[in-house]
KELUMNU-731579 format. One record per residue (C-alpha): residue in three letters; x, y, z negated. Coordinates in steps of 0.2 Angstrom, whole numbers, plus 5000, padded with zeros to 4 digits. Example, Ala and Ser with C-alpha at 12.3 -4.5 7.8 and 13.67 -1.06 7.14 Angstrom:
2
    aa      u      v      w
   ALA   5062   4978   4961
   SER   5068   4995   4964
***
This chain:
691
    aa      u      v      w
   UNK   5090   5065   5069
   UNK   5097   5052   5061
   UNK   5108   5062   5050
   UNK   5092   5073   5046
   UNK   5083   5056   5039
   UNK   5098   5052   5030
   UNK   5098   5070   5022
   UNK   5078   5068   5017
   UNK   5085   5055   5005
   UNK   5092   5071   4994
   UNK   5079   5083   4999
   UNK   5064   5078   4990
   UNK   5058   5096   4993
   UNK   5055   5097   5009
   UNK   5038   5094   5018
   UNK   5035   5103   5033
   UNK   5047   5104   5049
   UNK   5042   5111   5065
   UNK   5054   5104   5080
   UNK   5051   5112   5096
   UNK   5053   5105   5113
   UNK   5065   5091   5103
   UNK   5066   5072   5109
   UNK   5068   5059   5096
   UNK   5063   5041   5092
   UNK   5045   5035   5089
   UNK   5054   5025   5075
   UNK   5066   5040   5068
   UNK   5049   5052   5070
   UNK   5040   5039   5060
   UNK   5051   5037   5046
   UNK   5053   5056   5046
   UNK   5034   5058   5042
   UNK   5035   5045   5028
   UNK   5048   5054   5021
   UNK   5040   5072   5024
   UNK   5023   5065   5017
   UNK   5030   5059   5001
   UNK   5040   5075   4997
   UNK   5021   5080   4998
   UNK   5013   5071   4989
   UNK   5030   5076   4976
   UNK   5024   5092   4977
   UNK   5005   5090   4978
   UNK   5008   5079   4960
   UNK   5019   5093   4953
   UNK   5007   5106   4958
   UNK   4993   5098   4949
   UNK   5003   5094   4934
   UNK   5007   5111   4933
   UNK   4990   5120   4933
   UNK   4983   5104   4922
   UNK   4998   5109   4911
   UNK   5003   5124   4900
   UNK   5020   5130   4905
   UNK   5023   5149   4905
   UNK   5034   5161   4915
   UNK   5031   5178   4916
   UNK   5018   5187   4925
   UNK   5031   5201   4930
   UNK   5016   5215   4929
   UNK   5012   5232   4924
   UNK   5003   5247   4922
   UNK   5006   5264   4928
   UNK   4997   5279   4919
   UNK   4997   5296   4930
   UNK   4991   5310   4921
   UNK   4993   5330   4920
   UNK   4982   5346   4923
   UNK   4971   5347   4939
   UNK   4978   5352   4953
   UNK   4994   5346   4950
   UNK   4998   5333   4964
   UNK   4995   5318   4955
   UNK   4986   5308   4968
   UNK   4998   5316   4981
   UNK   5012   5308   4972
   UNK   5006   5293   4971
   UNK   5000   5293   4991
   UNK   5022   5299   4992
   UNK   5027   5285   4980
   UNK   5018   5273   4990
   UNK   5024   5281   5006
   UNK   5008   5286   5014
   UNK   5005   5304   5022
   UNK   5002   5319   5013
   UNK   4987   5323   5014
   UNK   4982   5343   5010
   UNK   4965   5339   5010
   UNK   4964   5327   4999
   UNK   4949   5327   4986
   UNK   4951   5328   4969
   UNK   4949   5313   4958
   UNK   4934   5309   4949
   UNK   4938   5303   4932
   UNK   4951   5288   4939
   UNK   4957   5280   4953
   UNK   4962   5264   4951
   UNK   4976   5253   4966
   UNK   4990   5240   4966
   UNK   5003   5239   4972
   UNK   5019   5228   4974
   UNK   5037   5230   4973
   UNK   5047   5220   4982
   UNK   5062   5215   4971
   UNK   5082   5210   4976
   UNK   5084   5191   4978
   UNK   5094   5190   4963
   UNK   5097   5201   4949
   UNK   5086   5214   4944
   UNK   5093   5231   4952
   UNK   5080   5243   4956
   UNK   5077   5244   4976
   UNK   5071   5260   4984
   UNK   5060   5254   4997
   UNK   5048   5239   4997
   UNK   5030   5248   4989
   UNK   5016   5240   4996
   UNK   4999   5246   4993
   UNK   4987   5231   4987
   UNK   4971   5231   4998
   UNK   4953   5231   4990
   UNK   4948   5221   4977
   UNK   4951   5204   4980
   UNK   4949   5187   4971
   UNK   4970   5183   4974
   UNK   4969   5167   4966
   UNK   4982   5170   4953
   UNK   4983   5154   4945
   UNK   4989   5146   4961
   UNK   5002   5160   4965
   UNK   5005   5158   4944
   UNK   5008   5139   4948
   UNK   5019   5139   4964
   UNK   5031   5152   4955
   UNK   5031   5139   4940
   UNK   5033   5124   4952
   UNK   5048   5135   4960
   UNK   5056   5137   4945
   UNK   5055   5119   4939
   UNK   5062   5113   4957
   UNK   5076   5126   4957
   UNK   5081   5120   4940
   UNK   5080   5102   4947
   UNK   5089   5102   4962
   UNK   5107   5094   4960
   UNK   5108   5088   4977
   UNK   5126   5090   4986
   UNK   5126   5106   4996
   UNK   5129   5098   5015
   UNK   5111   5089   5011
   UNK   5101   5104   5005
   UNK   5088   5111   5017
   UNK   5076   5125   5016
   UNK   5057   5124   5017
   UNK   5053   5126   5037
   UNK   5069   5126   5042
   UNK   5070   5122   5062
   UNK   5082   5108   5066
   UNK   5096   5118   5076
   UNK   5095   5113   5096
   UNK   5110   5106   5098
   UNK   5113   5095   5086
   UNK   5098   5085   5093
   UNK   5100   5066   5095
   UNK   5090   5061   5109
   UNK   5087   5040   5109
   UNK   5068   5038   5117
   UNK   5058   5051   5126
   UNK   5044   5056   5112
   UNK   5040   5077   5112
   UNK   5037   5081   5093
   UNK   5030   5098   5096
   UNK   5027   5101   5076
   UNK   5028   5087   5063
   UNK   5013   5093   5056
   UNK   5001   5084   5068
   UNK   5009   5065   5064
   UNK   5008   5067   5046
   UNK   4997   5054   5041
   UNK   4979   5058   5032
   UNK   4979   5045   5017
   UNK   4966   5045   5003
   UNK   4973   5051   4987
   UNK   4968   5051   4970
   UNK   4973   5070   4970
   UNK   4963   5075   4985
   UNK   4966   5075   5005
   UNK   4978   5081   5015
   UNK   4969   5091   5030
   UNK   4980   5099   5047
   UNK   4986   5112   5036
   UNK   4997   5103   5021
   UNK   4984   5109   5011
   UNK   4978   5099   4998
   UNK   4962   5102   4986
   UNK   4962   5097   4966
   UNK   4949   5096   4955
   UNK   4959   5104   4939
   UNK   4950   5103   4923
   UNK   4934   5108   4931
   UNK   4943   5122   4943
   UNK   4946   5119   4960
   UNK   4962   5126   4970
   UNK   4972   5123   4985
   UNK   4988   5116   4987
   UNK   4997   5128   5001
   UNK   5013   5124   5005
   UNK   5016   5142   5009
   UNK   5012   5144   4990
   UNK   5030   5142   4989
   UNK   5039   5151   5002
   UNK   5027   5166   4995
   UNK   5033   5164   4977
   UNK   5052   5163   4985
   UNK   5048   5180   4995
   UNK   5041   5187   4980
   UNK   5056   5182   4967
   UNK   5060   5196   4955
   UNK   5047   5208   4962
   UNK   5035   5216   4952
   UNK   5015   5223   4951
   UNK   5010   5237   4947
   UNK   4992   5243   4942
   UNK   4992   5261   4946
   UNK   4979   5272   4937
   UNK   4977   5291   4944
   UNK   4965   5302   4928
   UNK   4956   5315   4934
   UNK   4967   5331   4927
   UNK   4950   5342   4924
   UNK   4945   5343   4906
   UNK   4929   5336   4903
   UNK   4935   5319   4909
   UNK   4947   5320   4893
   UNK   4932   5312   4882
   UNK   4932   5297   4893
   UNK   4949   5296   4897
   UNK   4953   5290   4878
   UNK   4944   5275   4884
   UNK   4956   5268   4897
   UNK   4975   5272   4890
   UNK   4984   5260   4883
   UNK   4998   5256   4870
   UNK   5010   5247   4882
   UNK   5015   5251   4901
   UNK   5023   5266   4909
   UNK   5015   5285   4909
   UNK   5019   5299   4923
   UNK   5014   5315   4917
   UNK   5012   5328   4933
   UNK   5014   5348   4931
   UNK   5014   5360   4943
   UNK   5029   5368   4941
   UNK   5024   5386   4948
   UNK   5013   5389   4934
   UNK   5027   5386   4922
   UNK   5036   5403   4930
   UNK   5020   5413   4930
   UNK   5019   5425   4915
   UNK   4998   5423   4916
   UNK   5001   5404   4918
   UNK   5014   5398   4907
   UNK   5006   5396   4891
   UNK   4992   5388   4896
   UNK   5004   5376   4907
   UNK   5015   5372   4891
   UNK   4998   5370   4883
   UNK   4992   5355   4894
   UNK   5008   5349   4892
   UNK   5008   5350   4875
   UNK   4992   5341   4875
   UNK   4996   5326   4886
   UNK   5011   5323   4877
   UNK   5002   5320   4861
   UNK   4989   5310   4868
   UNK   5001   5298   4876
   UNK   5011   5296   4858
   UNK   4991   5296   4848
   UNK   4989   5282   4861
   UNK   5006   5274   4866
   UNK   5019   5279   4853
   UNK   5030   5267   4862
   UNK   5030   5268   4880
   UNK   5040   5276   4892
   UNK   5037   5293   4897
   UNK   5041   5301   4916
   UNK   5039   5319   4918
   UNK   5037   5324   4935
   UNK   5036   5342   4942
   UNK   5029   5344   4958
   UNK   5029   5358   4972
   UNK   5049   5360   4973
   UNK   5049   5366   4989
   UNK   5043   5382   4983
   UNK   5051   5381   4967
   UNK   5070   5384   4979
   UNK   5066   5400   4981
   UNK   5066   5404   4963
   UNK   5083   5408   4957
   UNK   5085   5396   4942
   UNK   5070   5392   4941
   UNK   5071   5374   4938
   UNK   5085   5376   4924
   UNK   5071   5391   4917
   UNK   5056   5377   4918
   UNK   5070   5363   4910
   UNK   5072   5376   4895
   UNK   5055   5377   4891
   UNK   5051   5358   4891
   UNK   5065   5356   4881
   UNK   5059   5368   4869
   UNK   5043   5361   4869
   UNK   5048   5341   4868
   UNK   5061   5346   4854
   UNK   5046   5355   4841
   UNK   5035   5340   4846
   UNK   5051   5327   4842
   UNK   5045   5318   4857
   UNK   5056   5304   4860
   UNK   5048   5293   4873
   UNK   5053   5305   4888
   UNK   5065   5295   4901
   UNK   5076   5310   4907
   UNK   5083   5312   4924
   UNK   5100   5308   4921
   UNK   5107   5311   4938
   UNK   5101   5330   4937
   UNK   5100   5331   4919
   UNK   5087   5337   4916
   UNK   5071   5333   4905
   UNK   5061   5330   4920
   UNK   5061   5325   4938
   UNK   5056   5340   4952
   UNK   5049   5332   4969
   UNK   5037   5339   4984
   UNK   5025   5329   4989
   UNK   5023   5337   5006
   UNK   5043   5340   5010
   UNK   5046   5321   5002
   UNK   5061   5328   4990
   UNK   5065   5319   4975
   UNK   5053   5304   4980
   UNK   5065   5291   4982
   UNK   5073   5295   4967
   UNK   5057   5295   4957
   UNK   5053   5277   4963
   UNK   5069   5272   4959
   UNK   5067   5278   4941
   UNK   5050   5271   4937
   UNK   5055   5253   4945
   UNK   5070   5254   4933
   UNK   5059   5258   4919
   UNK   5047   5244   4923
   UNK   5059   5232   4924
   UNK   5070   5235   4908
   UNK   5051   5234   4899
   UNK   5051   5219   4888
   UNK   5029   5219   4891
   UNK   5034   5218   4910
   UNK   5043   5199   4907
   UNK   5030   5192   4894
   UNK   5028   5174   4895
   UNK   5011   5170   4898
   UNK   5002   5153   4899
   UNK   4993   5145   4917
   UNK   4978   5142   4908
   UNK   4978   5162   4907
   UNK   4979   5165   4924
   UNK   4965   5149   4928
   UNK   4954   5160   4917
   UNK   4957   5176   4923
   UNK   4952   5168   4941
   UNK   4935   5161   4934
   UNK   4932   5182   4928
   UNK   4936   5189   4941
   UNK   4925   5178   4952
   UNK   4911   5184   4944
   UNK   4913   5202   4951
   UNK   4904   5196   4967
   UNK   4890   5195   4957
   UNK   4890   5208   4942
   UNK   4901   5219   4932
   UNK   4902   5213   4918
   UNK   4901   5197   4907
   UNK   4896   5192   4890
   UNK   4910   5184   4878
   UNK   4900   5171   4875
   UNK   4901   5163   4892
   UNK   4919   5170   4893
   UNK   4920   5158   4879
   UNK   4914   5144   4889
   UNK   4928   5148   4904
   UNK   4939   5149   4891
   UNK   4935   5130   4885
   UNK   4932   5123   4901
   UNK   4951   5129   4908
   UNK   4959   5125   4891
   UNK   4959   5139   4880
   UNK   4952   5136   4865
   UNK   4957   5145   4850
   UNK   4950   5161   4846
   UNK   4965   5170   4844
   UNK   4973   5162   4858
   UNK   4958   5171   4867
   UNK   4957   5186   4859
   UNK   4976   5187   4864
   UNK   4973   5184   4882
   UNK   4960   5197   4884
   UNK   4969   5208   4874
   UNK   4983   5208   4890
   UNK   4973   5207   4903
   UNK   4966   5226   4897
   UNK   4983   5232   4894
   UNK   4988   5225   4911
   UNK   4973   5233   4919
   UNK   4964   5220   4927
   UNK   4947   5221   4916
   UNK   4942   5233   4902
   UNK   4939   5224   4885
   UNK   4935   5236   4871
   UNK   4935   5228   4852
   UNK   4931   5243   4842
   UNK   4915   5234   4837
   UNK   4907   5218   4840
   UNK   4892   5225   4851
   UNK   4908   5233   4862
   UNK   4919   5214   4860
   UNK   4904   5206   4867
   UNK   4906   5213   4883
   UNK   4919   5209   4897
   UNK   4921   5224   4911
   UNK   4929   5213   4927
   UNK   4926   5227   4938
   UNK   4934   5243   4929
   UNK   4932   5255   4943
   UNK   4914   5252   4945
   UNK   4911   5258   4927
   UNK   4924   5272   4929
   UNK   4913   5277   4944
   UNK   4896   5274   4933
   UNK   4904   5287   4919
   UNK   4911   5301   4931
   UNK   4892   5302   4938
   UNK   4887   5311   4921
   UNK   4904   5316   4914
   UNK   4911   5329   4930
   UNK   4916   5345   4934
   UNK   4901   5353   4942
   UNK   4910   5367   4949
   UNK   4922   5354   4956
   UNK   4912   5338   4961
   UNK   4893   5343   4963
   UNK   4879   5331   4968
   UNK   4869   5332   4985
   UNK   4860   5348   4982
   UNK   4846   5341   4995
   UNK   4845   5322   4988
   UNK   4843   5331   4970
   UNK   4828   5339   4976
   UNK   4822   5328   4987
   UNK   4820   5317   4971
   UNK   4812   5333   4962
   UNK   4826   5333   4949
   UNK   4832   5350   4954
   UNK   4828   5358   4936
   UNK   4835   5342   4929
   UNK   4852   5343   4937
   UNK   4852   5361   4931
   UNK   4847   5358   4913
   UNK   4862   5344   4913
   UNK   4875   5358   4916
   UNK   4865   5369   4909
   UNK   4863   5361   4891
   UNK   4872   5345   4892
   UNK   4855   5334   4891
   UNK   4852   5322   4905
   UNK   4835   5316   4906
   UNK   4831   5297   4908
   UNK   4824   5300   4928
   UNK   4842   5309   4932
   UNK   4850   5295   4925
   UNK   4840   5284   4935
   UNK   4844   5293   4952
   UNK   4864   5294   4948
   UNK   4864   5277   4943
   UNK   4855   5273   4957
   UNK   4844   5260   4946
   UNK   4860   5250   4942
   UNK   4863   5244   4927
   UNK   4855   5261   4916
   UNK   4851   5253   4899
   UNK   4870   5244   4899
   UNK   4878   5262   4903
   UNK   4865   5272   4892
   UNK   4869   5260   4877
   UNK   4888   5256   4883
   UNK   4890   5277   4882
   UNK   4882   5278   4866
   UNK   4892   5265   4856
   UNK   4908   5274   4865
   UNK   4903   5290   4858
   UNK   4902   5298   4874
   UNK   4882   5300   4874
   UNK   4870   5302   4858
   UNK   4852   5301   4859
   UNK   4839   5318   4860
   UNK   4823   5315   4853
   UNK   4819   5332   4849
   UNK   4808   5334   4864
   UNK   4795   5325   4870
   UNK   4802   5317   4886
   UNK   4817   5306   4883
   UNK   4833   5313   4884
   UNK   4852   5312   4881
   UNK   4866   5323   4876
   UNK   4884   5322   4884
   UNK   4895   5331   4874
   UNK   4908   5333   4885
   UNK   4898   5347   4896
   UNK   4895   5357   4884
   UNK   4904   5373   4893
   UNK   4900   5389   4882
   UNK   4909   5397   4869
   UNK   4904   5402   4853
   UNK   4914   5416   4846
   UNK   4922   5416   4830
   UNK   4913   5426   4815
   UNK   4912   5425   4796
   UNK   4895   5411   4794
   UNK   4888   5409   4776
   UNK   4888   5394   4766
   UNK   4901   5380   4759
   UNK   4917   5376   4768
   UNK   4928   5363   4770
   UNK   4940   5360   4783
   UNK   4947   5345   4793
   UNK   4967   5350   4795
   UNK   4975   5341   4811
   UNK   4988   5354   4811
   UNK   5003   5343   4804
   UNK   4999   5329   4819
   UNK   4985   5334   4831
   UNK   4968   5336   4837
   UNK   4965   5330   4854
   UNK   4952   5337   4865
   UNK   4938   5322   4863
   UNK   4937   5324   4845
   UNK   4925   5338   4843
   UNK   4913   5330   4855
   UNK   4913   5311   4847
   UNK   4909   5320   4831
   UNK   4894   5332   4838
   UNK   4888   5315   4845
   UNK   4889   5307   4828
   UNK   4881   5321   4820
   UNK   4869   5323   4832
   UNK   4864   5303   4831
   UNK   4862   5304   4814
   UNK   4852   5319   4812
   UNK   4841   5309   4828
   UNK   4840   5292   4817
   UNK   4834   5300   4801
   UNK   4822   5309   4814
   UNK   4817   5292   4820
   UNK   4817   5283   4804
   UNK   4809   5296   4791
   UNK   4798   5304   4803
   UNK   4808   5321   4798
   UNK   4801   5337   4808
   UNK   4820   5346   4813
   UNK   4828   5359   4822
   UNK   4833   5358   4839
   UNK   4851   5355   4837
   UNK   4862   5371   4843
   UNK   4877   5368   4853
   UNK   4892   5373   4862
   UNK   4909   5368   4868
   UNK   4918   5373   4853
   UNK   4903   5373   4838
   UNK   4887   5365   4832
   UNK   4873   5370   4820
   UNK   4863   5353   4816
   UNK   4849   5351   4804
   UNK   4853   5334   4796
   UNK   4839   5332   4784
   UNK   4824   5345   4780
   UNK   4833   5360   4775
   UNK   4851   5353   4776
   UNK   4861   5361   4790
   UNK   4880   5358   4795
   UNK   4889   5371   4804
   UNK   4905   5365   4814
   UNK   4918   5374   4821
   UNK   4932   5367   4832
   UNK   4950   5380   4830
   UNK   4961   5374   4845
   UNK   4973   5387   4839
   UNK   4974   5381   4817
   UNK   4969   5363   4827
   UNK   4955   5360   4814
   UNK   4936   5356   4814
   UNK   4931   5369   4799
   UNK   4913   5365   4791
   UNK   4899   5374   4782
   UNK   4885   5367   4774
   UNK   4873   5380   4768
   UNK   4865   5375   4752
   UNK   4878   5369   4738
   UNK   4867   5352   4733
   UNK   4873   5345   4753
   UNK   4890   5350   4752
   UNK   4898   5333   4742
   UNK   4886   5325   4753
   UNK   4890   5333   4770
   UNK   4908   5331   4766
   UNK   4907   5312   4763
   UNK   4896   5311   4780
   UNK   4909   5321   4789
   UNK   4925   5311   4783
   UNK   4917   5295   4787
   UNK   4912   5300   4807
   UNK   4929   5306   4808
   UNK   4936   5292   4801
   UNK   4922   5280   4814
   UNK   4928   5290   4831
   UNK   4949   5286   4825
   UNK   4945   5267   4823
   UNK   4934   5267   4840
   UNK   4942   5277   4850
   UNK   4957   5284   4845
   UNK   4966   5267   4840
   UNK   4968   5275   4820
   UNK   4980   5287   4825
   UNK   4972   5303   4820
   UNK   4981   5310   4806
   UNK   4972   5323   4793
   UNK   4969   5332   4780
   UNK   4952   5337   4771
   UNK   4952   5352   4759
   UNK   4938   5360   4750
   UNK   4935   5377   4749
   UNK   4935   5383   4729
   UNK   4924   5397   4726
   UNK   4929   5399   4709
   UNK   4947   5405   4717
   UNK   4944   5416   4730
   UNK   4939   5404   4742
   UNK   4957   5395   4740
   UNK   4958   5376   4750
   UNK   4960   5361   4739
   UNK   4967   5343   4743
   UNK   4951   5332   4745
   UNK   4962   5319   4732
   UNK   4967   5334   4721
   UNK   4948   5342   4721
   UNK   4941   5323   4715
   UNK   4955   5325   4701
   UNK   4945   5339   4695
   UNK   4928   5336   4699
   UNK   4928   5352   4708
   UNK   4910   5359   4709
   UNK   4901   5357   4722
   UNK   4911   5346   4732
   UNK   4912   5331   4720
   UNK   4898   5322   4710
   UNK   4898   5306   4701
   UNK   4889   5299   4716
   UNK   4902   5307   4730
   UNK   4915   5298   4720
   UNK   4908   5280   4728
   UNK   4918   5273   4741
   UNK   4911   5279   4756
   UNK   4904   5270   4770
   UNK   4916   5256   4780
   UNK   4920   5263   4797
   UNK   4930   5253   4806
   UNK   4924   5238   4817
   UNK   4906   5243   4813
   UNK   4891   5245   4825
   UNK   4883   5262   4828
   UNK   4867   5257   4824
   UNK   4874   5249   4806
   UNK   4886   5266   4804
   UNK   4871   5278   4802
   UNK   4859   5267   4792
   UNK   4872   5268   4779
   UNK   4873   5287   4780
   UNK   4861   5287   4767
   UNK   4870   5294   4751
   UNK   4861   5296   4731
***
């Protein structure tokens, strides 16, 4: 014992010793707890330095994106990733599913391990400045500690029996109970070493088991995991939600890719997802993962046939971002989620990815996290919360610059912890802390009905059965239906959050109130020669993502509703489908649209020559409105004009302006035409008003 209080001269680190069934001197024991209380109060002063200060240190976090066609075993895979049961009956996600988990990392170094995923539990308040702080405060006394090895001791370490010095019969079941309770400037020190500070205007707790967690948890990582729905009207909302940094798993299933009736439309997914994750993240790392191996084995060649086609495929896109599987390799990585093959692997892949990812090791202040705790406490009360008294948090924890704000917000979407939209300032001004609550408000109108159906019997108990129907139907949701799948909560925020996000326009062509979702539109207009002016929107050098269409039937719509509204105009009912549009914009000024998946362009016809430079300059400047809000400005296109004078032959947009080409462009068209980006809806359409 006495060559214990000798080596608490050295060790100013450690505070807490349990000593069981040991015999040592009232005197020894008491200079013990003196020595023990003032490595405390070290500590306690060194914790409240460190969450008063601004060091940084990373946050060691990111974000994984699963996303492929339905059906394909993407939730399965993240259930096998996780190493939870397979589940055959598991239901199909509704719009996104959003966990945590963590992985635990080596204890130096940063190899990848292949065990060690942890599923996070709920949505809990975690504290995360305190955890923030301890890992600082661990760094700092790792850094600091230059004591001679023989004196170094661990936190909790249990004096070894036999090296005991017995001098005067005193039982010390547990240090803990003789530490001595003084008043402190930084707070009290209760029965559980923990101690409370009042920093900056937050309160946290001092836990000495802050730091043996932050030791346990040295080089392991967290990951927010986000499973999309892989049925195609939840494509619309899903622009929403991905993000330019973090790691993306797209899931296939590989059978379809050796079925002759399959195959295209398999490659054609593929093809799609692809695009969307480089229209939203051209540099993020890419995992492709084919599922259903087990059946797959029995094929001969099959994978290396499936291997040729995505390299075919990944080669005419010049797609760089795919991680390859090097051990097989191959351009992707087969795994069955029921037989558990190629799982481990897998999860050794995307743990290596994660780790070499610069974004996953950013340095990031504590007054961060002190704010991210003040947010997130607010999700026991509500959803969301205004900028304005973000603001204030901000202030109050010691953020305040703007940009350092705007920065901060800026990662805590990216990281997935809360959903912050800046397209426009009505959409900055509000603060999402509970993300899957509005993912779950969204996916109560935007759904497969053939897939995920309402209660049949609460419907018409509610006597909104021939609303339900007119929604699939028609696309139009009427405010009561609204009212029932909202259940109340929160409809004029989701009516007007869906409307400034493109997903939902306004119907006021009847007399009730009513709303258009886009996204369910579900018939097919055929192809056929139409009369009138055209002009088409060429995404064929780049591409046209499935969402595009529907934003700009929802503009078009809007407009057409506000000049209704504001002029008192009597118009058509707009005509609608999944792939066209006839809407009467003004008295006697239609626009016919036409989405070709095939050419990937939006062709338009206007059918009375005076609208066409008009229509043209109406059309460009939505398309232009969706890229900034949605599509983060990377929809790349082409206008051209269709010349009568030559046979119907298409001219640059640039070129035709050259030559005033009739009727296209006017000395008014010639303006330059409305701003889009980082404008309100509201202020968009008012200046749709052309000479």
């Amino acid at each position: 014992a006495q060559h214990f209080s000798k080596a608490l001269e050295h060790n100013k680190t450690l505070v807490m010793l349990k000593l069981n069934e040991h015999f040592v001197s009232a005197a020894l024991l008491r200079e013990i707890c003196e020595k023990l209380d003032k490595n405390m109060g070290r500590k306690s002063k060194l914790f409240l330095d460190t969450l008063n200060g601004d060091k940084k240190t990373s946050w060691s976090r990111s974000r994984l994106m699963v996303v492929g066609q339905g059906k394909a075993g993407k939730s399965a895979l993240i259930r096998s990733i996780l190493g939870l049961p397979f589940n055959k009956n598991w239901d199909s996600t509704i719009g996104a599913e959003i966990s945590e988990s963590q992985i635990a990392g080596p204890r130096s170094g940063s190899q990848p391990t292949h065990a060690g995923w942890t599923k996070v539990k709920g949505e809990t308040n975690m504290d995360y400045a305190s955890k923030f702080a301890a890992r600082i405060m661990l760094q700092q006394l790792n850094q600091s500690r230059k004591t001679p090895e023989k004196f170094r001791m661990k936190e909790n370490t249990e004096l070894p029996r036999e090296r005991t010095i017995v001098t005067e019969e005193v039982q010390m079941p547990s240090i803990t109970s003789k530490l001595k309770k003084k008043k402190s400037t930084h707070g009290v020190l209760d029965s559980k070493t923990k101690t409370l500070f009042q920093t900056r205007s937050v309160v946290r707790n001092f836990d000495v088991d802050l730091l043996v967690d932050a030791e346990n948890a040295e080089n392991s990582l967290t990951l927010s995991m986000w499973d999309f729905g892989g049925q195609e009207v939840f494509y619309s909302m899903h622009h929403l939600f991905l993000t330019k940094s973090g790691v993306y798993v797209l899931v296939f299933d590989m059978r379809g890719m050796l079925q002759w009736n399959k195959k295209n439309d398999a490659l054609a997914y593929m093809s799609f997802w692809l695009r969307s994750i480089r229209l939203h993240a051209p540099n993020a790392p890419l995992l492709l993962v084919g599922t259903y191996m087990q059946d797959i084995r029995i094929r001969a060649k099959g994978v290396i046939t499936i291997n040729g086609l995505i390299r075919k495929l990944v080669k005419s896109l010049g797609f760089t971002q795919i991680v390859k599987n090097s051990v097989h390799k191959l351009e992707f990585f087969p795994v069955d989620n029921k037989e558990r093959i190629g799982i481990t692997m897998l999860r050794i892949e995307v743990e290596r990815i994660v780790r070499q990812d610069k974004n996953t090791w950013q340095n990031i202040s504590i007054k961060w996290m002190l704010l991210l705790d003040e947010m997130l406490e607010k999700r026991n009360e509500q959803a969301y919360i205004q900028l304005s008294d973000v603001t204030q948090m901000a202030a109050k924890v010691g953020v305040h610059q703007v940009a350092e704000l705007d920065e901060a917000l800026r990662l805590f979407h990216e990281q997935g912890m809360l959903v912050h939209l800046t397209a426009t300032d009505t959409l900055k001004n509000l603060v999402i802390v509970k993300p899957q609550w509005l993912i779950d408000a969204l996916s109560k109108v935007i759904r497969d009905g053939s897939l995920h159906s309402y209660n049949l019997q609460a419907v018409e108990k509610q006597g909104l059965k021939q609303d339900l129907r007119l929604a699939f139907d028609t696309a139009l949701f009427s405010r009561d239906f609204l009212e029932y799948v909202w259940d109340g909560e929160q409809v004029p925020f989701l009516v007007d959050l869906m409307k400034r996000t493109l997903l939902m326009s306004e119907w006021n062509f009847r007399n009730e109130e009513y709303y258009l979702v886009p996204s369910l539109l579900n018939n097919v207009t055929k192809t056929g020669k139409r009369l009138g002016n055209r002009f088409v929107l060429d995404f064929s050098s780049s591409f046209l993502p499935i969402g595009v269409f529907q934003r700009l039937i929802c503009l078009v719509v809007s407009h057409s509703a506000s000049n209704r509204s504001r002029h008192g105009y009597v118009l058509q009912e707009p005509k609608l489908s999944k792939n066209a549009a006839l809407i009467e914009v003004e008295p006697q000024f239609h626009i016919y649209l036409q989405e070709d998946i095939k050419h990937q362009n939006i062709v338009a016809r206007v059918n009375d020559p005076q609208y066409a430079a008009k229509s043209v300059r109406i059309i460009q400047s939505m398309i232009r409105k969706l890229n900034c809000d949605v599509m983060g400005e990377g929809l790349k296109w082409e206008t051209l004009l269709e010349d009568s004078t030559r046979l119907g032959k298409l001219v640059n947009y640039d070129q035709a302006k050259k030559e005033m080409m009739a009727p296209w462009i006017t000395k008014a068209s010639r303006k330059a035409e409305p701003e889009a980006q980082n404008v309100d809806l509201d202020s968009f359409l008012n200046c749709l008003q052309f000479d």
